[in-house]
C-alpha positions as CSV (number, residue, x, y, z in Angstrom):
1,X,0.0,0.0,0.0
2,X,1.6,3.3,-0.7
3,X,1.6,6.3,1.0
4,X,-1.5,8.4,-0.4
5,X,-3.5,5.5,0.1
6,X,-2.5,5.1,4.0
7,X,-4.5,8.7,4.2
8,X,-7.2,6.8,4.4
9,X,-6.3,3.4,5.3
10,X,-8.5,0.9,6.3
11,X,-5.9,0.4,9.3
12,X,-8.2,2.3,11.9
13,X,-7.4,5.9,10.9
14,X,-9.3,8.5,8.6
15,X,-8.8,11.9,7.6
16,X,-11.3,14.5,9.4
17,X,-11.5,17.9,7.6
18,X,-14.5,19.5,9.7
19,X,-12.1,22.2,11.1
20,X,-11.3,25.2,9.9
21,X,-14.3,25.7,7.7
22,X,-13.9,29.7,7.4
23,X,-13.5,30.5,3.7
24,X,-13.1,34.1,3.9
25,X,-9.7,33.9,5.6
26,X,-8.2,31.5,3.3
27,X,-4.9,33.8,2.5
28,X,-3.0,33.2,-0.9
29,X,0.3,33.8,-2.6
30,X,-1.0,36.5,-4.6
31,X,-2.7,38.1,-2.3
32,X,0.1,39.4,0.5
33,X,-0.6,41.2,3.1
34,X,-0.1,45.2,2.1
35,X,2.1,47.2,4.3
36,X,0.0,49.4,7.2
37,X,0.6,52.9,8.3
38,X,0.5,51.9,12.0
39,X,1.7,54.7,15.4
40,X,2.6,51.2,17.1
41,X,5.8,50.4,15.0
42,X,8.2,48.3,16.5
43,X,11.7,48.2,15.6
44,X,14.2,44.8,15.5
45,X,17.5,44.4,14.1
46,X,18.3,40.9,11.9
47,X,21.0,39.1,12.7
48,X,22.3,37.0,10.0
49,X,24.2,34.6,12.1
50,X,21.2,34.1,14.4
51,X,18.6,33.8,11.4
52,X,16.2,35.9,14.0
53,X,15.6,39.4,14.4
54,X,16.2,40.9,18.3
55,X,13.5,43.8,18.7
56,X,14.8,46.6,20.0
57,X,12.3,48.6,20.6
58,X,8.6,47.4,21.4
59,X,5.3,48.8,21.1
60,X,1.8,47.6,21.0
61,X,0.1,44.7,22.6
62,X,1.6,42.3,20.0
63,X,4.5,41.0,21.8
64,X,2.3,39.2,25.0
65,X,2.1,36.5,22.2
66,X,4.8,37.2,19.8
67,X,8.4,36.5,20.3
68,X,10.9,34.6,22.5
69,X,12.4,36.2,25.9
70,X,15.9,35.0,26.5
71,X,18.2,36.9,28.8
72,X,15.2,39.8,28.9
73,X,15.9,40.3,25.3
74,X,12.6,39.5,22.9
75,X,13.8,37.8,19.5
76,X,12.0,37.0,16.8
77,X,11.6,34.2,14.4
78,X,11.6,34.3,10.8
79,X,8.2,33.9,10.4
80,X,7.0,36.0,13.2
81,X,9.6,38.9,11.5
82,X,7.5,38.5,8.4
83,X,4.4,38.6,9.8
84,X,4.9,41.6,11.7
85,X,6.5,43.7,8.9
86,X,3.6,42.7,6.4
87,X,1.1,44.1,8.5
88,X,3.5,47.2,8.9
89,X,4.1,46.2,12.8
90,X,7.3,45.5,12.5
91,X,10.5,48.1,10.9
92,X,13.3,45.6,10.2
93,X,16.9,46.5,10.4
94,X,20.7,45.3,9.3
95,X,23.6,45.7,10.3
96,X,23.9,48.7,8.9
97,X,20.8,50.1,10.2
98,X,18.9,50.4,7.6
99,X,15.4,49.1,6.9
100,X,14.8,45.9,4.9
101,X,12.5,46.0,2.2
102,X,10.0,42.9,2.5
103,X,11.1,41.4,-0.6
104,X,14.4,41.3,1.2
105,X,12.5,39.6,4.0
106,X,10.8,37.1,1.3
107,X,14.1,35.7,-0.3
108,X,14.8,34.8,3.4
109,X,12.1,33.0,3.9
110,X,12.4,31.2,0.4
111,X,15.8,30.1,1.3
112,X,14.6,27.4,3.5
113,X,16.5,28.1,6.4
114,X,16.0,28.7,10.0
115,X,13.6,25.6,9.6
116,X,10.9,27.6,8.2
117,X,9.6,27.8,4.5
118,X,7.2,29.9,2.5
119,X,4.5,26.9,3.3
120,X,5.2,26.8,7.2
121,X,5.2,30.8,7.1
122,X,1.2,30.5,5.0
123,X,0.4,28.4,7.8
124,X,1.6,30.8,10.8
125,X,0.1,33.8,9.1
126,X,-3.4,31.8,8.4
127,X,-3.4,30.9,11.7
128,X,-2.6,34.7,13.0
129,X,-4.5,36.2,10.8
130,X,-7.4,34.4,12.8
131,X,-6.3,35.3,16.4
132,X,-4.6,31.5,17.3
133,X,-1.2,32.0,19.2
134,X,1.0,30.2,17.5
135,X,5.0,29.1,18.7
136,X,7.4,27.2,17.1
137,X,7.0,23.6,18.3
138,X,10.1,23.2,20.7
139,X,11.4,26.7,21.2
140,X,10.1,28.1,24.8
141,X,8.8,31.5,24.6
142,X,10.6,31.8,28.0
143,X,12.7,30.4,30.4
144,X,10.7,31.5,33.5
145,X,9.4,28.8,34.9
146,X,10.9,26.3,32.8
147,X,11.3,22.5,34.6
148,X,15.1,22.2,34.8
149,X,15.1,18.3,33.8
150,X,18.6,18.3,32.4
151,X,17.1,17.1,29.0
152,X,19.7,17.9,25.9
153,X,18.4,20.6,23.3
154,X,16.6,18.7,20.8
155,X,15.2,19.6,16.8
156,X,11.8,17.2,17.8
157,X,11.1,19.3,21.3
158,X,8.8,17.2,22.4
159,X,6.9,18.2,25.6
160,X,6.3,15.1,27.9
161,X,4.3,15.3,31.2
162,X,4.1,19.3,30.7
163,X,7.7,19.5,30.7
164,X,10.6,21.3,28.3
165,X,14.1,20.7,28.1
166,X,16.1,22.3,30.7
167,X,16.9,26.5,31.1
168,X,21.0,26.0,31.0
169,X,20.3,24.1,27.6
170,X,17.6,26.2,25.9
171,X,19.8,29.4,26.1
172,X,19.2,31.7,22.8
173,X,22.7,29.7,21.1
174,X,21.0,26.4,21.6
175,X,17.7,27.7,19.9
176,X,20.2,28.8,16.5
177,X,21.6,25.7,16.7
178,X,18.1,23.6,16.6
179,X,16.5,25.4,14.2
180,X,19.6,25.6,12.0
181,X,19.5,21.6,12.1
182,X,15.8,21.5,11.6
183,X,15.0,19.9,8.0
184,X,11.8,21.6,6.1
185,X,11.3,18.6,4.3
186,X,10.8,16.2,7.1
187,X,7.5,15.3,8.7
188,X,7.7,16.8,12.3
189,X,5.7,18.5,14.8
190,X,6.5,22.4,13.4
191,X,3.6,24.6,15.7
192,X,2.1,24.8,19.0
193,X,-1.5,26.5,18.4
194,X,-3.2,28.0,21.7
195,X,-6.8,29.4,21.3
196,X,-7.0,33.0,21.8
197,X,-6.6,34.7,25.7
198,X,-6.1,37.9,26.5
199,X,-4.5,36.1,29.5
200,X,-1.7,34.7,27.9
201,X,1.3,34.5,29.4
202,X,4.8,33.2,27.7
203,X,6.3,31.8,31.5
204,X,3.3,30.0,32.0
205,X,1.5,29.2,28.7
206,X,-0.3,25.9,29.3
207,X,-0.8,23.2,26.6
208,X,-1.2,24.3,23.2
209,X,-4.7,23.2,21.9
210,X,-3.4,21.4,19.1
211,X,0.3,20.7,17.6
212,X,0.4,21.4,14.1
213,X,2.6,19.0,11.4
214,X,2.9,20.6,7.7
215,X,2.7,17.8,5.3
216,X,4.6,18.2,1.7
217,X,4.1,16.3,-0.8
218,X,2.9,12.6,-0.2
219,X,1.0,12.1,3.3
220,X,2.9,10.7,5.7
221,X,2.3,6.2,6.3
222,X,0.7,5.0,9.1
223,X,3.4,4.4,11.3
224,X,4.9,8.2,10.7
225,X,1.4,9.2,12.1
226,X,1.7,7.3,14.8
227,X,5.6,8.5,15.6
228,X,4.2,11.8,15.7
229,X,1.2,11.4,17.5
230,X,3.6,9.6,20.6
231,X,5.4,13.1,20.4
232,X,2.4,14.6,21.0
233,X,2.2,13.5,24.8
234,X,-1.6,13.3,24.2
235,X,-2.7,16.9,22.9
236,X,-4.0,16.7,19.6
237,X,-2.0,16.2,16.8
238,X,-3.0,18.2,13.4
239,X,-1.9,18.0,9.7
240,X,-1.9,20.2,7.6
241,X,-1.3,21.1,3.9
242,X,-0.8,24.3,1.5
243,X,-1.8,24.1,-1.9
244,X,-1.2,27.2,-3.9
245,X,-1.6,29.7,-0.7
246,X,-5.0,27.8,0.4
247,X,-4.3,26.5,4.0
248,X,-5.9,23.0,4.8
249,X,-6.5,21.1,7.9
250,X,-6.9,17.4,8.5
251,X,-7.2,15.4,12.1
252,X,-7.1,11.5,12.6
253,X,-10.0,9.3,14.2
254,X,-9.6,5.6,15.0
255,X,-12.2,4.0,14.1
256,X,-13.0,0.1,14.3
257,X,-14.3,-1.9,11.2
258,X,-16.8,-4.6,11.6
259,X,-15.3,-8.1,11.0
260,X,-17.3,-9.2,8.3
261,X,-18.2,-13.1,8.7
């Protein structure tokens, strides 16, 4: 059996696609995001060696859910740097202090590095655009409050019995170093989603109400589901897919077959 039949595979499992049912907010390629005239303009510096941007100067609300805090410094992934300065939140700078064009912004996205890609970034902004709080899978937003269990940094970051890897591992080096590793092509757990609340906090977020996996070209077999599901430590595992800028969502029920006589 190959792989696109396993998507629905008389095994036990079956694709669900009742979420997410909100046309209007499917956001396309050719339809970017225009850049805002906003008061609230934040401003962040890229560091090429990093792959992140470190905000230097905050304003707005925006950052209660955006960002990561390490050593009371807020950085900012790829994705969330490209988010921010579509909708004009966000002035980007280098080195030399000047501001980066978004097409500047684009090819680094389209490089594939940092472990995000122009599908994983259509996904986060989807998901934004729709008020979810969404982290990279892995990456604490902070360290405060963080179990010390002495685990090693790892590219999976799985989160098992509401733990993360340890504070002395996760400094901002070790987060480089993971998502430098990370391969976009590989089936892996890439978001944690939380449902909107205004009383979110980054040292104490909670469980995520679903872990998102992009999927790229085939689906992934049976067994690959279940590897990722066992990451999950039992929140709710979600696929998804992006087909020319339309965002999809798919879930997994087991379900029993009658044994026929």
């Amino acid at each position: 059996m190959d792989a696109e039949d396993e998507w629905e595979s008389s095994s036990g499992e079956v694709a669900d696609t009742d979420q997410f049912n909100d046309e209007d907010f499917y956001p396309t390629s050719a339809c970017l995001s225009k850049l805002q005239f906003r008061s609230d303009v934040s401003k962040a510096k890229w560091n090429v060696e990093m792959g992140m941007a470190e905000v230097i100067e905050k304003k707005g609300k925006m950052w209660i859910t955006t960002g990561i805090v390490r050593n009371g410094k807020t950085f900012c992934l790829i994705e969330e740097t490209l988010f921010l300065a579509e909708i004009g939140a966000l002035l980007v700078m280098d080195d030399n202090d000047e501001c980066l064009a978004l097409k500047d912004i684009y090819k680094k996205i389209a490089g594939e590095r940092n472990g995000c890609s122009w599908e994983l970034f259509e996904v986060y902004k989807h998901l934004k655009s729709l008020g979810y709080i969404v982290g990279r899978h892995g990456v604490p937003w902070s360290l405060k409050g963080v179990e010390n269990n002495r685990e090693p940094c790892s590219s999976q970051g799985t989160i098992q019995n509401n733990r993360v890897v340890g504070a002395e591992e996760n400094s901002i080096t070790c987060v480089v170093q993971m998502l430098s590793n990370l391969q976009v092509d590989e089936p892996r757990l890439n978001f944690d989603v939380y449902l909107p609340n205004s009383k979110f906090r980054k040292s104490s977020p909670g469980d995520p109400a679903f872990l998102l996996c992009l999927v790229r070209g085939n689906p992934p077999s049976n067994a690959k589901s279940e590897a990722l599901e066992r990451q999950c430590g039992g929140i709710p595992l979600k696929l998804c897919r992006v087909d020319h800028g339309r965002v999809s969502f798919f879930s997994f029920k087991r379900v029993k077959l009658p044994i026929l006589p």
